[in-house]
C-alpha positions as semicolon CSV with decimal commas, in nm:
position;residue;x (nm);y (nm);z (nm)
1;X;1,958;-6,220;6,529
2;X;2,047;-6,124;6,206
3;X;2,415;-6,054;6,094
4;X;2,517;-5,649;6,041
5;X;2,779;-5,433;5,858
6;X;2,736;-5,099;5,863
7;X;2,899;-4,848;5,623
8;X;3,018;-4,483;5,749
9;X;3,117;-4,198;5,551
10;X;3,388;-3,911;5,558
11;X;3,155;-3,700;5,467
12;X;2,802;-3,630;5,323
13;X;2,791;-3,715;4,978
14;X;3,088;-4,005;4,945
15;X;2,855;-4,248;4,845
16;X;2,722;-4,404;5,143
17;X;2,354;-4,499;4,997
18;X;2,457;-4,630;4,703
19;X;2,750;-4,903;4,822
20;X;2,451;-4,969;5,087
21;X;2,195;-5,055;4,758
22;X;2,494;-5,213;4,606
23;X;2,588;-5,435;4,898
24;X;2,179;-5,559;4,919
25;X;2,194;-5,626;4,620
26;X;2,474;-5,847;4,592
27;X;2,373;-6,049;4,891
28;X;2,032;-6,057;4,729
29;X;2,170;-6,243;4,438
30;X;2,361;-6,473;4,665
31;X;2,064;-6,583;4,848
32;X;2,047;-6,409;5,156
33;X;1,695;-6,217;5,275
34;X;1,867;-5,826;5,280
35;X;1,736;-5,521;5,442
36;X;1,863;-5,156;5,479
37;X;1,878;-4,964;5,790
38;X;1,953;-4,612;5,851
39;X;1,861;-4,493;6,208
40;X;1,803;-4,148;6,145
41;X;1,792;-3,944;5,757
42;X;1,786;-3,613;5,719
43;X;1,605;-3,563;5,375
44;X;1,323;-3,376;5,223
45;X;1,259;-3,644;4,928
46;X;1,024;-3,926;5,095
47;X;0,783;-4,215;5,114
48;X;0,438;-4,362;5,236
49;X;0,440;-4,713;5,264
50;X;0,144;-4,961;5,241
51;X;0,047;-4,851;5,602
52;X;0,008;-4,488;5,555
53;X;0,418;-4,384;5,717
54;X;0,638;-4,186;5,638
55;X;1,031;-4,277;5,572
56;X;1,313;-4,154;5,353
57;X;1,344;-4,236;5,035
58;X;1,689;-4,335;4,980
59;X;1,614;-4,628;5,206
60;X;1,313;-4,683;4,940
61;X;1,590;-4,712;4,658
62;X;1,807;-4,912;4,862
63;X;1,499;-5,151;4,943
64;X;1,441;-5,171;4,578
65;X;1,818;-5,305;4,548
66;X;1,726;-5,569;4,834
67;X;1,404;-5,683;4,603
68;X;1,192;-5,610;4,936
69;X;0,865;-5,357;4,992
70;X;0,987;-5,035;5,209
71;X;0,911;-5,096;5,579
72;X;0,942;-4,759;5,822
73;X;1,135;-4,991;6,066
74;X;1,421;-4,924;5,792
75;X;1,429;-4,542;5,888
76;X;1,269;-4,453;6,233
77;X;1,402;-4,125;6,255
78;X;1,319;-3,839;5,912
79;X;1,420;-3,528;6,017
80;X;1,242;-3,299;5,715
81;X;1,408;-2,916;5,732
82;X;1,187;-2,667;5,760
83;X;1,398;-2,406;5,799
84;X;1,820;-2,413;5,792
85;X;1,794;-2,390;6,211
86;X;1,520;-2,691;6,236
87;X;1,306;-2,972;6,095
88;X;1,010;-3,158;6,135
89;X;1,092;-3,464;6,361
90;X;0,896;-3,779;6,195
91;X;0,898;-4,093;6,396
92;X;0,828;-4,452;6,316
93;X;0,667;-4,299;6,028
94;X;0,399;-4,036;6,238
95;X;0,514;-3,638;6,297
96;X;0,631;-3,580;6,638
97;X;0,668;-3,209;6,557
98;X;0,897;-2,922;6,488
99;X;1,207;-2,892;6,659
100;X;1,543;-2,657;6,579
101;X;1,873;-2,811;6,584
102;X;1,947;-2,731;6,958
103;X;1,620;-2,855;7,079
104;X;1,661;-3,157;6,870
105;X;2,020;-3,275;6,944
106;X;1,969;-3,242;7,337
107;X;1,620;-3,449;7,308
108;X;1,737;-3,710;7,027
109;X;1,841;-3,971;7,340
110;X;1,530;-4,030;7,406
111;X;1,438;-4,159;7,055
112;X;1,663;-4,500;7,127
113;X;1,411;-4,692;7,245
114;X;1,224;-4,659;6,884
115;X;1,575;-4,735;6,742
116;X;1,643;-5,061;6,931
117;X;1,260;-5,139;6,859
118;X;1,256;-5,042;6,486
119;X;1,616;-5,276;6,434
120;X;1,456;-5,567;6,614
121;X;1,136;-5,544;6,368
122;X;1,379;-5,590;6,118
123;X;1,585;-5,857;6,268
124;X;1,250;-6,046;6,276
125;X;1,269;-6,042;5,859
126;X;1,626;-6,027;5,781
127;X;1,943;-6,235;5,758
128;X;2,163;-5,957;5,713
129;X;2,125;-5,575;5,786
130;X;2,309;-5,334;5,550
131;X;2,344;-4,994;5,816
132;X;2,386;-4,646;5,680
133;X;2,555;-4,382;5,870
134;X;2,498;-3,989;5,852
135;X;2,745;-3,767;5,752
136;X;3,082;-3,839;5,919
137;X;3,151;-4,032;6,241
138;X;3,409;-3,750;6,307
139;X;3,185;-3,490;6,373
140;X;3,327;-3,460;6,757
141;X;3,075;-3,184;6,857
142;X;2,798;-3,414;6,766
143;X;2,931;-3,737;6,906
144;X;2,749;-3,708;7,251
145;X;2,408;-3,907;7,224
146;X;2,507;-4,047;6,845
147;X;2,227;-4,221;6,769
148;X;2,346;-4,268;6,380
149;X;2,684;-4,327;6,339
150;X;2,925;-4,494;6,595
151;X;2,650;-4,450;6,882
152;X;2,465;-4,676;6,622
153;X;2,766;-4,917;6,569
154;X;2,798;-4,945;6,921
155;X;2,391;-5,046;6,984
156;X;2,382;-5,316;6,733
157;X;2,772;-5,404;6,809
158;X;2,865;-5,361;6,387
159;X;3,122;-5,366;6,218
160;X;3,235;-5,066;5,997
161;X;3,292;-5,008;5,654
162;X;3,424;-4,646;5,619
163;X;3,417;-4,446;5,287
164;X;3,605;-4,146;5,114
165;X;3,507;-3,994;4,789
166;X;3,842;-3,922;4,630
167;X;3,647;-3,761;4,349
168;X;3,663;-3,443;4,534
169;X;4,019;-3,467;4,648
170;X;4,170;-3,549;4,975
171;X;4,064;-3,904;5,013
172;X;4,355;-3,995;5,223
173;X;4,339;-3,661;5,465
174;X;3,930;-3,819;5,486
175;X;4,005;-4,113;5,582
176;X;4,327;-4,079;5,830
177;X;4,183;-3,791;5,964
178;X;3,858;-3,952;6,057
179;X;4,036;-4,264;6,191
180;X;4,259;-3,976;6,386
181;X;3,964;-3,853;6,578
182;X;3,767;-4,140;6,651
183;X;3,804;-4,314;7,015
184;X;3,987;-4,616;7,047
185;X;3,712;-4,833;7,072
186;X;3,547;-4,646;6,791
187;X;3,872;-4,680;6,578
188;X;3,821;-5,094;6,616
189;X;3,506;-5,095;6,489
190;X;3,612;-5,000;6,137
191;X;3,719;-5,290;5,967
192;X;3,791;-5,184;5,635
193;X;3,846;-4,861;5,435
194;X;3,675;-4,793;5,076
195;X;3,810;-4,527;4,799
196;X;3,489;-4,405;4,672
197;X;3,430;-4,270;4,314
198;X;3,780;-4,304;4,138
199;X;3,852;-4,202;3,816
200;X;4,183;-4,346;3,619
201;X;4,499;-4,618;3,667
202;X;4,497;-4,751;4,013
203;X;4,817;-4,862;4,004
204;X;4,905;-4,506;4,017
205;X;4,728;-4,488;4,345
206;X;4,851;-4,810;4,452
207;X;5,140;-4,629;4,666
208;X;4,927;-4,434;4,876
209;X;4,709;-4,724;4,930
210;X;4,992;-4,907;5,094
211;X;5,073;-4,577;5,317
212;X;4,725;-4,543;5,397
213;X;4,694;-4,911;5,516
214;X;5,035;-4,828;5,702
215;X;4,905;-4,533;5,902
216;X;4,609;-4,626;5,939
217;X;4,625;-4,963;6,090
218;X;4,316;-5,093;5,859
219;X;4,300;-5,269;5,536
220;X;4,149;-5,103;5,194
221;X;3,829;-5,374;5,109
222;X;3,824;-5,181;4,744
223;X;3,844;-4,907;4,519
224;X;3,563;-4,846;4,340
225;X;3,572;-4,673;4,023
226;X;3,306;-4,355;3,933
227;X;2,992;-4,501;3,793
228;X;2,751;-4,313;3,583
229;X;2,429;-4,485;3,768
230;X;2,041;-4,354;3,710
231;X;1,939;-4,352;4,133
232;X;1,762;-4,157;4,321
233;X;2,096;-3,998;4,545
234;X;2,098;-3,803;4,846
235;X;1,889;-3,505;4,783
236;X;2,070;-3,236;4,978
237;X;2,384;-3,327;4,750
238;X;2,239;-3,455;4,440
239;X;2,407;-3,361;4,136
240;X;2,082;-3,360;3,908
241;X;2,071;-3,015;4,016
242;X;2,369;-2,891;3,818
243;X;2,224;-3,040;3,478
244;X;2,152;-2,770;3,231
245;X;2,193;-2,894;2,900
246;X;1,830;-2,871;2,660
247;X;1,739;-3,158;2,459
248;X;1,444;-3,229;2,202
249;X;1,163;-3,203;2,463
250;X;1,280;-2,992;2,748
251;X;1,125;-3,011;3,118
252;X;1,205;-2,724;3,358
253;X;1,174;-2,785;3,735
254;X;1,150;-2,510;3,964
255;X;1,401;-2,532;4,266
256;X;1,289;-2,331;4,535
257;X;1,456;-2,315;4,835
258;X;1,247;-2,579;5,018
259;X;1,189;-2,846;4,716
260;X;1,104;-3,166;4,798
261;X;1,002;-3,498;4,634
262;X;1,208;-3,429;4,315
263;X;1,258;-3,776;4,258
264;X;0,874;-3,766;4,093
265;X;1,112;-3,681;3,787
266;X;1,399;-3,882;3,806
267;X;1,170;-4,128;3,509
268;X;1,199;-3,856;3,257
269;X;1,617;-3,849;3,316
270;X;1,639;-4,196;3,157
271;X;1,477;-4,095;2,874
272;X;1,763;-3,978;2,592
273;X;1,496;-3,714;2,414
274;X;1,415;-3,525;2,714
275;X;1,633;-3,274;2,928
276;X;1,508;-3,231;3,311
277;X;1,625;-2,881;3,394
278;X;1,633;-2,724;3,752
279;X;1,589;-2,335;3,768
280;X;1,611;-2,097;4,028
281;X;1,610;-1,735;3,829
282;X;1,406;-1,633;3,521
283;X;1,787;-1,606;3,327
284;X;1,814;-1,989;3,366
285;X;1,446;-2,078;3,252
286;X;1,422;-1,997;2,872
287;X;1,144;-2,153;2,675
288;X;1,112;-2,549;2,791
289;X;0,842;-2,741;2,662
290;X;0,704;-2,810;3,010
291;X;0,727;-2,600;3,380
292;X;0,669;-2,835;3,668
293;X;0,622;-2,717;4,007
294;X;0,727;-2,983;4,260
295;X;0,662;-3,024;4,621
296;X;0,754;-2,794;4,877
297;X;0,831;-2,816;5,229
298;X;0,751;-2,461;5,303
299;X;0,442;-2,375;5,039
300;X;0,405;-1,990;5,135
301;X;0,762;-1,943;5,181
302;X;0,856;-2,096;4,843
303;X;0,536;-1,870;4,632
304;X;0,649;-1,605;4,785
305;X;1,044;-1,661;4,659
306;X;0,910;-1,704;4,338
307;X;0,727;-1,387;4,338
308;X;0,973;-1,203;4,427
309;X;1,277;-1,373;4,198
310;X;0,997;-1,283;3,920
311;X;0,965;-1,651;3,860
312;X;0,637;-1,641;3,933
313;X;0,556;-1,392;3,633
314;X;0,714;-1,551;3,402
315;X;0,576;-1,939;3,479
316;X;0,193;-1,767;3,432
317;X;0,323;-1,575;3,093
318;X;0,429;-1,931;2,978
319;X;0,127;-2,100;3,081
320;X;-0,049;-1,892;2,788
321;X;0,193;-2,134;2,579
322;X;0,306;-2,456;2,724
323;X;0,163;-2,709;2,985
324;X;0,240;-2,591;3,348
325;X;0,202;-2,850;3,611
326;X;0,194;-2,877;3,975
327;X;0,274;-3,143;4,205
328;X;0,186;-3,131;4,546
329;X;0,293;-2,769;4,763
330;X;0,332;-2,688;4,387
331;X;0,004;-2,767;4,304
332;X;-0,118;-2,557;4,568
333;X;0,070;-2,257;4,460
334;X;-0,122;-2,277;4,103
335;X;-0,491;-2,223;4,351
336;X;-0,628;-1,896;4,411
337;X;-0,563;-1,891;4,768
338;X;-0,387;-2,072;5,035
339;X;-0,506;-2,007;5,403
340;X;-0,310;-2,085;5,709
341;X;-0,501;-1,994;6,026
342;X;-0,292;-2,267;6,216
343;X;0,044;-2,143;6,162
344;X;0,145;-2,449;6,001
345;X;0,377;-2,252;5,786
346;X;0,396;-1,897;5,808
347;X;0,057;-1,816;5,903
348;X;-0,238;-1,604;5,770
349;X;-0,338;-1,598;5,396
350;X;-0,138;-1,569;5,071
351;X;-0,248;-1,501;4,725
352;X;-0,194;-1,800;4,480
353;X;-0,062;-1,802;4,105
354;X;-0,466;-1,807;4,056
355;X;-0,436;-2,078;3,729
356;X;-0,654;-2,333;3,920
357;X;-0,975;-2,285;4,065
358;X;-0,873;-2,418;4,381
359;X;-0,807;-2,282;4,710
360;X;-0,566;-2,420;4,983
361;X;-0,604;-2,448;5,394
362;X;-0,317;-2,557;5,571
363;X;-0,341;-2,786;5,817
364;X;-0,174;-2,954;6,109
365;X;-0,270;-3,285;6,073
366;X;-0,074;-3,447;5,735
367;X;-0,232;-3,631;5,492
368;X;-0,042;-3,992;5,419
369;X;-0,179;-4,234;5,211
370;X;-0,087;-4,466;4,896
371;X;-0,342;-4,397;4,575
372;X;-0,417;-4,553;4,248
373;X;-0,692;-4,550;3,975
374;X;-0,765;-4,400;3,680
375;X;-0,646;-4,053;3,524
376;X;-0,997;-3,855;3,394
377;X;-1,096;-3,725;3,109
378;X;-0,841;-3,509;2,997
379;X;-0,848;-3,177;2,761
380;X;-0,599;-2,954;2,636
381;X;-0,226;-3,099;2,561
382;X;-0,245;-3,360;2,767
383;X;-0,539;-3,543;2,670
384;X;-0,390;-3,814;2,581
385;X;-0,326;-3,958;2,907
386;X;-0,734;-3,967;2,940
387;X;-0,808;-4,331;3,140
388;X;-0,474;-4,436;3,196
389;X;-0,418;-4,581;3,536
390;X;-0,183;-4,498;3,761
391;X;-0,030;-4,519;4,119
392;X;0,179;-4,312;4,366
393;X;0,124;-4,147;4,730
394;X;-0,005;-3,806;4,900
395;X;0,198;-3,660;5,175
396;X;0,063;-3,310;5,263
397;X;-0,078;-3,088;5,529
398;X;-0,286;-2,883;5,291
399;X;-0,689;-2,928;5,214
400;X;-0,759;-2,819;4,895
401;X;-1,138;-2,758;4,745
402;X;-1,223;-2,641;4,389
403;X;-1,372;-2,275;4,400
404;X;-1,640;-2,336;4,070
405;X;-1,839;-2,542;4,237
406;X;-1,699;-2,882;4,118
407;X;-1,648;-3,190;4,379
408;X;-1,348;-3,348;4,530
409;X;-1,328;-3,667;4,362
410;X;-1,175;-3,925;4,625
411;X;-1,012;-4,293;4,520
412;X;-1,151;-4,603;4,624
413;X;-1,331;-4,467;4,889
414;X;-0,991;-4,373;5,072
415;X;-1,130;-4,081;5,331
416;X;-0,765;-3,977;5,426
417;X;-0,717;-3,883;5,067
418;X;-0,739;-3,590;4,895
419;X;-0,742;-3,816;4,559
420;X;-0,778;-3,528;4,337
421;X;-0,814;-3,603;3,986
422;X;-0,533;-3,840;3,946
423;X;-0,641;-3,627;4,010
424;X;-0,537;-3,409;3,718
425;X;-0,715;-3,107;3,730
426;X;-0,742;-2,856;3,467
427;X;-0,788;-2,456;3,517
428;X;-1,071;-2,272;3,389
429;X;-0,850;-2,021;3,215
430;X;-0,688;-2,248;2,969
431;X;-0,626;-2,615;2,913
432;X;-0,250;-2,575;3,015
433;X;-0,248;-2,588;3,351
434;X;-0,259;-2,950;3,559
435;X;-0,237;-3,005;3,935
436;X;-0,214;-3,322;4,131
437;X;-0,122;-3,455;4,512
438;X;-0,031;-3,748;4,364
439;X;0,329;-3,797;4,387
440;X;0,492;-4,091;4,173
441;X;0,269;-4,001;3,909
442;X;0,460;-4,031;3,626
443;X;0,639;-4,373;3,721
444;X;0,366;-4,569;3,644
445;X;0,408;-4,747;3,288
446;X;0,268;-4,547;3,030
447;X;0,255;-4,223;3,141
448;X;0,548;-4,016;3,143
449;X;0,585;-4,159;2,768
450;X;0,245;-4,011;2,702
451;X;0,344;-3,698;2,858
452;X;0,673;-3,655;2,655
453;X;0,477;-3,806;2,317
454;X;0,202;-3,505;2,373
455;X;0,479;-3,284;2,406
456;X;0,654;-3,403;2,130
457;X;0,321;-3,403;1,921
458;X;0,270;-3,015;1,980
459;X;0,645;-2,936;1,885
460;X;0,528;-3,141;1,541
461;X;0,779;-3,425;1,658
462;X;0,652;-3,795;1,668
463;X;0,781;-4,033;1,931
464;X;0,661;-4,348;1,843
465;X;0,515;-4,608;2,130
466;X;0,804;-4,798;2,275
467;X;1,073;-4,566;2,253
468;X;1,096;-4,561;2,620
469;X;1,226;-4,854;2,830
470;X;0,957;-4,958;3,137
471;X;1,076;-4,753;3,432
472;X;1,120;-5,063;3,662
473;X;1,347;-5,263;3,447
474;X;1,530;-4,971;3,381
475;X;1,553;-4,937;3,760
476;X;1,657;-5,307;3,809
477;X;1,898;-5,317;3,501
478;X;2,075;-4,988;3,738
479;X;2,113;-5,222;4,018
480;X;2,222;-5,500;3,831
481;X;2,520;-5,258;3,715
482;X;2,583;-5,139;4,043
483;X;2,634;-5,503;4,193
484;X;2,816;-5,674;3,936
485;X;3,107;-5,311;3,959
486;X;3,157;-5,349;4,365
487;X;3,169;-5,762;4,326
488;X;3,480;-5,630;4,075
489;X;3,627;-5,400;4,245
490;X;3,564;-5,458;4,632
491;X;3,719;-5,795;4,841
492;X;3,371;-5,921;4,914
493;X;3,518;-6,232;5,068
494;X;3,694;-5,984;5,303
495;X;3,352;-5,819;5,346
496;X;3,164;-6,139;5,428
497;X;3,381;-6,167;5,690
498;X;3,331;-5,869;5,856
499;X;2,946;-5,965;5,953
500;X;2,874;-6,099;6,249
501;X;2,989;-6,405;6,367
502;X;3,253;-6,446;6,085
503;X;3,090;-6,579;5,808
504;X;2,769;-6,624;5,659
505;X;2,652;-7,017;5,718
């Protein structure tokens, strides 16, 4: 069996993922074989592993920390909103279906089994099991059949780790109060107490550390200071939505209500030319050198919003000037038509942005698969990324087919795939216009520079080969930083001891 911690939160957002990356990381370096677990994410960013499932993507990052390939066992439950009332229910990496909240919470019990199996699968690999919770623990009205929190502690028998995010003020309310309303037996679990996210001289905060240890009956493992870090974060709180500062070469993302797979971006953030903006009104879009339109978990629903914000007007009036792209439900906005006879979405047909000669039907059965190959033969801005190869997944429920006659070009034989044009595709109208399934597109060495160099190129600005730092090492050199600030500022000695069976052997 393999040793557990497991680290709860106060809240959303106090920086559960990222002390769970941290943590594999650290024991990575010391030698141990590390693996993430989080029973059950709610998230609309995710993955397809080598097998063709589905699973979160913050349990991607934090496999990345643990220097392992992304396994579904390390997320059985993705709950994908559809709606704010319900989600898609994906499990062990294969849709079970729709379900609102209600439905959901009273049939979740039954989803222990895959838990318990999921956990073991990892056991089989891993000396130690890093769990992430959801949310708080104190969330009494959801405590019956907790399947990712305590009721998660309690299966696997782990210890706890709880967090506060002082950041936002309150940390010792959080923390107290959460103790407060936790059962007895819940209330031993937790073994030590983290400030999350501080900011200044903690000797000032030194005095309600020792008040906080007094009321609480629990020990403080660390304080760990703010850190500017470069990973992908919980998407429903990320912060990369608030940037809106323009640099040299400026990429605007359109937010719709229902984005999803944003982190197909997160490459161009490290980059110190380029400014990745997220709009949601025609005020905040300007004049960027770039419009992307990401994935969507709710294609009509989010054309539609742009239509009638007027964002939709003014992305086609700037695709006279500047490349427009489309990834994914974004890609199939750009078609002429997308057709839903199933009622996957919202049912009947809907009117594209008409910039591709492609038209869209919806269906039930969702397309998973990892891709990689070649980009074509490229015209128009962008032809500069003609032959370059590159990698990255489809997840979609849409079948798209060119309307001017041209063929579906699929990868490596890969049936399940709608492989389309690495499936860049150009529109007829003009040579501004791309589209692609492929998400991940841009991570792959070589292309997101080429991307910002033609964009550069067309503003009569040269960015010379190199300026960019490989994505991966950029990645790793993020993780590296994250480890080496929790081994300074949290008692991992103290943590050690708080696996199973003492210590580590």
């Amino acid at each position: 069996m393999a040793k557990v911690i497991m680290i709860q939160g106060t809240m959303s957002g106090a920086g559960k993922s990222f002390l769970v990356a941290g943590l594999c990381r650290i024991m990575k370096q010391d030698g141990y074989r590390v693996a993430p677990f989080k029973s059950q994410n709610m998230a609309l960013n995710s993955f397809i592993t080598e097998e063709g499932l589905e699973m979160g993507r913050a349990q991607v990052m934090q496999a990345e920390a643990a220097g392992i390939k992304p396994m579904v066992c390390m997320n059985p439950i993705l709950l994908k909103p559809t709606n704010h009332t319900g989600s898609q229910v994906i499990v062990n990496g294969e849709v079970l279906g729709n379900m609102s909240a209600r439905d959901y919470f009273a049939y979740k019990k039954q989803l222990i089994p895959d838990i318990k199996k999921a956990f073991q699968k990892l056991e089989e690999y891993a000396d130690v099991i890093v769990i992430e919770g959801a949310g708080s623990p104190a969330e009494i009205n959801l405590r019956e059949n907790d399947i990712v929190n305590m009721g998660m502690a309690e299966i696997v028998d782990a210890p706890v780790l709880l967090v506060g995010d002082i950041d936002r003020g309150g940390v010792f309310a959080q923390l107290l109060g959460t103790l407060m309303l936790l059962t007895e037996e819940e209330k031993a679990r937790v073994k030590g107490l983290i400030i999350n996210k501080f900011r200044g001289d903690k000797t000032i905060l030194d005095p309600g550390i020792v008040m906080l240890e007094k009321k609480g009956h629990v020990s403080v493992a660390g304080v760990v200071p703010y850190m500017e870090l470069a990973l992908e974060d919980e998407d429903s709180l990320t912060e990369r939505f608030d940037k809106k500062e323009e640099s040299c070469i400026d990429i605007a993302v359109i937010r719709y209500p229902r984005i999803s797979n944003f982190t197909d971006f997160n490459i161009f953030e490290q980059m110190k030319e380029v400014s990745v903006r997220y709009v949601t009104n025609i005020s905040e879009l300007h004049h960027p050198d770039m419009v992307i339109l990401p994935g969507s978990k709710n294609t009509m629903g989010d054309l539609k919003w742009m239509r009638q914000n007027g964002l939709e007007a003014s992305v086609k009036k700037l695709a006279e000037e500047i490349p427009v792209c489309g990834i994914c439900g974004g890609y199939q906005m750009l078609g002429e038509v997308i057709t839903d006879t199933e009622g996957v979405e919202e049912g009947g047909t809907l009117r594209g942005m008409e910039l591709l000669p492609v038209a869209t039907k919806l269906k039930e059965e969702k397309v998973r698969c990892q891709v990689e190959g070649k980009l074509h033969e490229l015209d128009g801005v962008f032809s500069n990324l003609s032959g370059l190869e590159y990698v990255g997944y489809e997840i979609h429920v849409g079948h798209t087919e060119f309307t001017d006659g041209r063929k579906i070009v699929r990868n490596n034989g890969v049936k399940e795939c709608e492989n389309v044009g690495a499936d860049v595709i150009i529109s007829g109208r003009n040579k501004n216009v791309y589209g692609t399934y492929v998400h991940g597109i841009f991570d792959k060495s070589g292309i997101a520079t080429a991307v910002v160099q033609a964009l550069a190129k067309k503003k009569g600005i040269l960015i010379e080969n190199g300026a960019f730092e490989d994505y991966q090492s950029f990645k790793e050199k993020q993780y590296e930083k994250l480890a080496d600030t929790l081994r300074e500022y949290l008692n991992m000695e103290e943590i050690y001891g708080m696996l199973r069976e003492a210590h580590l052997e």
